[in-house]
C-alpha positions in Angstrom: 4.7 73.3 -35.5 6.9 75.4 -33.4 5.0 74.5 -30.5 5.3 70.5 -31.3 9.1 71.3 -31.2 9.5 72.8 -27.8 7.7 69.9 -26.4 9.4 67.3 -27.9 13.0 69.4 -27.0 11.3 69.4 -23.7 10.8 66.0 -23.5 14.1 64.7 -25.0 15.8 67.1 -22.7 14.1 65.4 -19.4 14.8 61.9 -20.1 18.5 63.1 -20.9 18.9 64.6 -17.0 16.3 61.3 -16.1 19.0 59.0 -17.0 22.0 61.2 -16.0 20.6 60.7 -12.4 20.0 57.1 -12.4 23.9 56.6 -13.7 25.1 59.0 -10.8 22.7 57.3 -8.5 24.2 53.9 -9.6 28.0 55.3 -8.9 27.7 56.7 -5.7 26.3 53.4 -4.5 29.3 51.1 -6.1 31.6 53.5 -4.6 29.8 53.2 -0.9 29.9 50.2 -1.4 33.7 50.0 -2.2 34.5 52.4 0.9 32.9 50.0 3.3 34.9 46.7 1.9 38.0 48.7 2.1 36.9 49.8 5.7 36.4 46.1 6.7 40.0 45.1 4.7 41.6 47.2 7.4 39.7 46.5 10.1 40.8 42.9 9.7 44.4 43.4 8.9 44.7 46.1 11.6 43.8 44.0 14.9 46.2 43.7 17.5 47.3 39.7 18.5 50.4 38.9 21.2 53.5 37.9 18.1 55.0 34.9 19.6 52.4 33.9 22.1 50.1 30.9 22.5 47.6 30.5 24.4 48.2 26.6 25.3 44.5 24.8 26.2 44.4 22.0 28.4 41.3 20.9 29.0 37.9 21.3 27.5 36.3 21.3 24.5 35.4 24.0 22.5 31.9 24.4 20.9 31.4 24.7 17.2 31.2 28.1 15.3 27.7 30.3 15.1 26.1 29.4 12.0 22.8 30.4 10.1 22.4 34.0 10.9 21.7 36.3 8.0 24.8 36.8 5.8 23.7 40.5 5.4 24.2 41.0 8.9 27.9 39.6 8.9 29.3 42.3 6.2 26.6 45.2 8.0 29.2 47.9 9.1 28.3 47.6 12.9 27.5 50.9 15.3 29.9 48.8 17.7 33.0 49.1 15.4 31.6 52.4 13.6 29.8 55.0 14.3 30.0 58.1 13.1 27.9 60.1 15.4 30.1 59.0 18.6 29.8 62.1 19.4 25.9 62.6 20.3 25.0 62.1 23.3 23.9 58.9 25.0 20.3 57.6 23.7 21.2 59.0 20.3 21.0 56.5 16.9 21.3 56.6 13.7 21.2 54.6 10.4 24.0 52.3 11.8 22.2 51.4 15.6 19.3 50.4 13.9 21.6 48.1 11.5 22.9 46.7 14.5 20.0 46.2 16.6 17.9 44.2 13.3 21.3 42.3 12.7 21.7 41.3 16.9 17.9 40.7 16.6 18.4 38.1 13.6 21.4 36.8 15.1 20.0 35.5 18.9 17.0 34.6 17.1 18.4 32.3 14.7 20.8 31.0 17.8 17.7 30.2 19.9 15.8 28.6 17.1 18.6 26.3 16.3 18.8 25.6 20.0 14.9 25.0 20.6 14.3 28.2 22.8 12.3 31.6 21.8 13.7 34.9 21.3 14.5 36.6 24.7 14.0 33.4 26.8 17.5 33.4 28.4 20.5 35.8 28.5 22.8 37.7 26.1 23.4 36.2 22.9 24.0 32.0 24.3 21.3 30.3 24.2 20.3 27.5 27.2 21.9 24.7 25.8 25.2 27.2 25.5 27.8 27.4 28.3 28.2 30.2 30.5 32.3 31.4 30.2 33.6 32.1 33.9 37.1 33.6 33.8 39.3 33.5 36.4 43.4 34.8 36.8 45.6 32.6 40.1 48.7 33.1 40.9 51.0 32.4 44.2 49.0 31.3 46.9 45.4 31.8 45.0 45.0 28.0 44.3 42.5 26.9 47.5 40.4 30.4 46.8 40.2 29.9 43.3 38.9 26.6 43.7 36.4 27.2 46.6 35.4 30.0 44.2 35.0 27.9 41.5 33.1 25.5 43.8 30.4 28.5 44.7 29.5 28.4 40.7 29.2 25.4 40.3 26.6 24.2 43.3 23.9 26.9 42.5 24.4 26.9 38.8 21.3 25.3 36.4 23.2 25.8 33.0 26.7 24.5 32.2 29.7 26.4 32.6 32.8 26.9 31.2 35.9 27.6 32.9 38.2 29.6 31.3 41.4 29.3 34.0 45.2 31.5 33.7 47.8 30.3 36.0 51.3 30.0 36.5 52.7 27.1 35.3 53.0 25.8 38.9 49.8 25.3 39.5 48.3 23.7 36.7 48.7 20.2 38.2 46.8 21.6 41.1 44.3 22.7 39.5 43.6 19.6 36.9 44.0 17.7 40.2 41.3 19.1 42.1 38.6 20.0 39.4 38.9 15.9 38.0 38.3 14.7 41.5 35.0 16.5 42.2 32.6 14.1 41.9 30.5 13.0 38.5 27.0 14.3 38.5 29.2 17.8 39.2 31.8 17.3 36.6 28.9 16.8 33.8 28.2 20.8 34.8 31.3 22.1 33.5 34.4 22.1 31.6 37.6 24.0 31.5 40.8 25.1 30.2 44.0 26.2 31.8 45.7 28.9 30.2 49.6 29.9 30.7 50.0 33.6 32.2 50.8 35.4 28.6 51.7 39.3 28.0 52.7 41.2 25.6 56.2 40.4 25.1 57.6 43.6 25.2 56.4 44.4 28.3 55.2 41.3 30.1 57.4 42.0 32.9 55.7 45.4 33.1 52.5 44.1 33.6 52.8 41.4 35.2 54.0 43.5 38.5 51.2 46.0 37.9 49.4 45.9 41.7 48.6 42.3 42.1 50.9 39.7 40.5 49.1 38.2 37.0 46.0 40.9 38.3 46.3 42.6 34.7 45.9 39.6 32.9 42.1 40.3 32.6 42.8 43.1 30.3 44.0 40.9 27.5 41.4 38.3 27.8 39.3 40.0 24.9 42.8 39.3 23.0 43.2 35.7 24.1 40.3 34.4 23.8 39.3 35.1 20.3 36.6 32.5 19.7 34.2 33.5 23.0 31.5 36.0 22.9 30.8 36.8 26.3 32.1 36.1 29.3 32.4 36.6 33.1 35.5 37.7 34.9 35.7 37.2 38.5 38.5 37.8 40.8 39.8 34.7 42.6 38.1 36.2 46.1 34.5 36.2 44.8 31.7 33.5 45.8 28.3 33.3 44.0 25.8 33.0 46.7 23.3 32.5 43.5 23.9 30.8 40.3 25.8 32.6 37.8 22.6 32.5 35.2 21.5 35.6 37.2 24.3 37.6 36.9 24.7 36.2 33.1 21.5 37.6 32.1 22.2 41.3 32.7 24.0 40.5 28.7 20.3 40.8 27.7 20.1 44.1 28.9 23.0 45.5 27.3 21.8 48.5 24.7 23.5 48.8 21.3 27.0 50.5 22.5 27.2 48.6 26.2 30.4 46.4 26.4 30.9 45.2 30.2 29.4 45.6 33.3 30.6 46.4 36.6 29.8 47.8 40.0 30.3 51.3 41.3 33.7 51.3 44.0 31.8 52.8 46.4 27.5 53.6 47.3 29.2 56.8 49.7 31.4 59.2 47.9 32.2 60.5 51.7 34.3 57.4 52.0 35.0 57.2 48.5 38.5 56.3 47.0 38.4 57.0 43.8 36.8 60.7 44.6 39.0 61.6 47.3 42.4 60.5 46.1 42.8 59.4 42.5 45.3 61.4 40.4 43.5 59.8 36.9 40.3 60.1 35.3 37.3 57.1 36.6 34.0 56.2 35.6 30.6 58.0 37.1 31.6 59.6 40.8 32.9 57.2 42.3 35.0 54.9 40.1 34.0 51.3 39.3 35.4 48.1 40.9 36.8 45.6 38.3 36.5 42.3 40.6 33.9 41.3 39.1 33.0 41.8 34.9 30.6 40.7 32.6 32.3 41.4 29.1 30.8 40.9 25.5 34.4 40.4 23.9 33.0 40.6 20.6 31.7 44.5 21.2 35.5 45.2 23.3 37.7 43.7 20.0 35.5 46.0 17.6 34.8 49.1 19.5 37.4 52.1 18.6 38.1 54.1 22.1 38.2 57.4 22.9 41.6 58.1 24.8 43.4 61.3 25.8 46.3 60.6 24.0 45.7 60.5 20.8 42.4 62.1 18.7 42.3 59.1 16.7 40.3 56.3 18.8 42.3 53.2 19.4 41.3 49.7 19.3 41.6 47.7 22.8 45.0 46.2 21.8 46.4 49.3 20.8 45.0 50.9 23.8 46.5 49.6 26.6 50.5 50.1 26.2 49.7 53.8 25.4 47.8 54.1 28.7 49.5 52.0 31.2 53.0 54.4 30.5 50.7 57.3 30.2 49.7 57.4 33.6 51.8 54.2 35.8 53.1 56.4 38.2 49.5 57.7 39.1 47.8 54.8 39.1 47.0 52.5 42.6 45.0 49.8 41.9 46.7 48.5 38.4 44.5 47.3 35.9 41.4 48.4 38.0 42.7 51.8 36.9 43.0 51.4 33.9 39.2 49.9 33.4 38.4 53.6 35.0 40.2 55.8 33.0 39.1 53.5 29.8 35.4 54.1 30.5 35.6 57.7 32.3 36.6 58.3 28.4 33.6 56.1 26.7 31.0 55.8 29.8 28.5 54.8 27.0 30.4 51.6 26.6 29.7 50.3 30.6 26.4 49.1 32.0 26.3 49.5 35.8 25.0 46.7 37.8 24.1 47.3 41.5 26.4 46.7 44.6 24.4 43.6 46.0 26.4 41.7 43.1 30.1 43.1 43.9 29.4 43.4 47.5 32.9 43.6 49.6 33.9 44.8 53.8 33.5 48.5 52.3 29.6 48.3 52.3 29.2 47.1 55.8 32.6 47.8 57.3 31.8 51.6 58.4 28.2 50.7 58.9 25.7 49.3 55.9 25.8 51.4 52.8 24.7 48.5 49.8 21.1 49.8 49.7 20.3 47.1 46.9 21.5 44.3 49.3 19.3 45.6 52.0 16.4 44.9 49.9 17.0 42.0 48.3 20.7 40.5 50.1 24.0 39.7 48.9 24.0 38.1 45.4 28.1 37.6 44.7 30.4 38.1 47.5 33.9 40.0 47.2 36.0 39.1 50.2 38.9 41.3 49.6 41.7 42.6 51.6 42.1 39.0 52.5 39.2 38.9 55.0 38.6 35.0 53.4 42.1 34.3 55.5 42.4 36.4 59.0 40.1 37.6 61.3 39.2 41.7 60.5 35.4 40.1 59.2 34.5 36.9 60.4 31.6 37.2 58.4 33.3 36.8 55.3 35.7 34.5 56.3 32.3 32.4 57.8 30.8 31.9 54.3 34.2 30.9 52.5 34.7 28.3 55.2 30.9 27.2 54.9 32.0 26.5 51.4 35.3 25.3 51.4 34.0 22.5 53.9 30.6 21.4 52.5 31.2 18.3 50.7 29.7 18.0 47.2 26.0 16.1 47.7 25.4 16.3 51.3 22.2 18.3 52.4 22.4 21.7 51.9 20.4 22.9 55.1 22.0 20.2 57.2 25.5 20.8 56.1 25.9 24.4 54.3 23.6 26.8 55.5 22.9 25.8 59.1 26.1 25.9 60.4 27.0 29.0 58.6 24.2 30.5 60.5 25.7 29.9 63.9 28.9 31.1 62.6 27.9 34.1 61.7 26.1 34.8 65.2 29.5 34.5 66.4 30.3 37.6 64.3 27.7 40.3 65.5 30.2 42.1 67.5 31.4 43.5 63.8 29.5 46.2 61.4 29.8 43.4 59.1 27.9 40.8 61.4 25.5 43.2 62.3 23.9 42.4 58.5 24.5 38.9 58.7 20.8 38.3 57.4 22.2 40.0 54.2 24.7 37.5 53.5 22.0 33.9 53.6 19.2 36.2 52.7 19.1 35.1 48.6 21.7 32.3 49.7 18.8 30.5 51.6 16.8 30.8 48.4 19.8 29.1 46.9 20.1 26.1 49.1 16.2 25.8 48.5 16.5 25.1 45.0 19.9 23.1 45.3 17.6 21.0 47.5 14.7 20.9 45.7 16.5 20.1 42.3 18.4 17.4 44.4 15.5 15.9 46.4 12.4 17.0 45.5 10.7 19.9 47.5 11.0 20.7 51.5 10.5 22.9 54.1 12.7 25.7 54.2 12.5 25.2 58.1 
């Protein structure tokens, strides 16, 4: 008898603690639960926006909102807005990457499904039928570059593209001019908007004189443009000797915490700039050049920053007052800076794309030093320190002319690459002309296809 009641006092006891521990079990998860909408409440009423600024569109349509991705995945608590283990090491993912990665996953899947492609097929999260977003700042004298820019994108280009375009008010008309003149069967390969030049308020005198007039304008673009995922910055002095799709489809190769993309400043830290004079912190060892950036803006408005000002990381809008009075009187190159000291903080936030696609005089001015365009040539071209418009690099300025004067539709060979050719022999008296293979190397491959897709196949030669 005495025995019968220890085991049934046994037994009552254990379903007692049994369903003690579901009820706990049961709490801790509606509280969880709780902590996470509250975190997402202030996520949303904590982002930064310009008060009393518009950005004014002009042109272009805009296309309609992502739909049909699992609804889990929009309320997940991202490893790109939180992440408690920031401070492990690179490579190292928890419970919230993997969230992430599933959720990205279901996301591009369901985009390429509803656009008819499979899973992987094209780059970062826009499917073929999407347009690629090519950003651009102009100011002053930047109209005719800009365009003859804009002109390089569009002649190699398979996929639509969207132009995403900030000027000063003066040269809107310009612009709107130009781009509505190029002929038909080009304008069906793009649209575009023109956007006012628009700072911070407070400050927009500040900024705007930071190195290059309107030159930090590119900082805010994750702020301006709100509805677009990913896009493409270029400075107005770049020319895409390839279409853009190739330079697009590094997005795919982001990992989980990767936000932008650059170029190292420099392949030769003994004529490094960055490494020999810079009074602020910068990326890797040599620094990073900002003229050309491939951005997922979603990833940049979420991501919380590391900073040296304050332990509490900072959102991108909070971010860059802070910093630019920080360390203005030690900074050269303005925004570029900036960019540098940003990701010298978060280097796990910057993929690193190789020099053939940011390729300016310093690789060939002191003698070739782009080892990637050795190999496979010049991809994007980045005629700065004006070598478009005086005579220091006649290579350069050969292949912006070669642009600027082939008309839309004539033959490629006959009219583009040809004469450039003979230019550039004209130009072997400079380090620069000395690689002048570099420069038509993939941009002969270009005019191939241009052709081909034009006229049916021919002989390269």
């Amino acid at each position: 008898m005495r025995r019968r009641f220890r085991l049934l006092l046994f037994c009552t006891l254990l379903a007692f603690f049994s369903v003690l521990y579901v009820f706990s079990q049961l709490a801790s998860s509606l509280e969880t639960d709780g902590g996470f909408s509250e975190q997402r409440a202030s996520r949303a009423s904590s982002r930064s926006d310009y008060s009393g600024h518009k950005v004014k569109k002009v042109s272009g349509n805009e296309g309609p909102a992502d739909q049909g991705w699992d609804e889990r995945c929009k309320s997940s608590v991202s490893v790109s807005y939180w992440n408690p283990n920031w401070r492990d090491s690179p490579g190292v993912c928890g419970m919230n990457c993997l969230m992430e990665s599933t959720c990205s996953s279901k996301h591009s899947a369901a985009r390429q499904r509803q656009q008819g492609s499979a899973p992987g097929e094209e780059a970062g999260t826009a499917g073929v039928s999407e347009p690629m977003h090519l950003a651009v700042v102009a100011c002053g004298s930047r109209l005719e570059e800009t365009l003859i820019m804009l002109k390089s994108a569009l002649l190699f280009s398979r996929r639509k593209l969207r132009f995403h375009i900030f000027a000063e008010d003066e040269l809107h008309s310009g612009f709107t001019e130009a781009l509505n003149s190029w002929p038909a069967v080009y304008q069906a390969k793009f649209n575009y908007s023109m956007y006012p030049i628009t700072f911070p308020h407070e400050n927009a005198k500040e900024w705007k004189k930071l190195f290059k007039p309107c030159a930090s304008q590119r900082l805010f673009l994750p702020l301006l443009l709100k509805d677009v995922d990913s896009l493409l910055y270029v400075d107005t002095d770049i020319l895409f000797l390839q279409p853009v799709e190739e330079i697009w489809s590094f997005l795919s190769h982001f990992n989980s915490s990767q936000m932008a993309g650059m170029a190292p400043e420099h392949e030769e830290p003994r004529i490094g700039w960055y490494n020999r004079f810079a009074r602020h912190p910068y990326y890797g060892e040599t620094g990073v050049n900002s003229g050309v950036m491939l951005m997922n803006m979603t990833r940049i408005r979420a991501k919380h920053f590391k900073n040296d000002m304050t332990s509490v990381a900072l959102l991108w809008g909070e971010l860059l007052m802070p910093l630019l009075q920080k360390y203005k009187l030690n900074i050269t190159w303005g925004d570029q800076d900036l960019l540098n000291i940003i990701f010298h903080h978060n280097p796990e936030g910057l993929f690193v794309f190789p020099c053939q696609w940011n390729y300016r005089p310093d690789h060939c001015i002191y003698g070739s030093n782009c080892a990637a365009a050795e190999q496979h040539g010049v991809f994007v071209l980045h005629g700065n320190r004006g070598v478009y418009h005086n005579d220091k690099q006649p290579a350069f300025r050969a292949i912006y002319e070669a642009i600027q004067q082939y008309p839309f539709g004539a033959d490629p060979f006959g009219a583009l690459l040809l004469p450039l050719e003979d230019k550039l022999r004209d130009a072997s008296h400079t380090y620069c002309g000395r690689v002048a293979h570099l420069f038509t190397k993939r941009l002969r491959q270009s005019v191939i296809d241009l052709q081909q897709r034009a006229n049916g196949p021919r002989r390269s030669s």
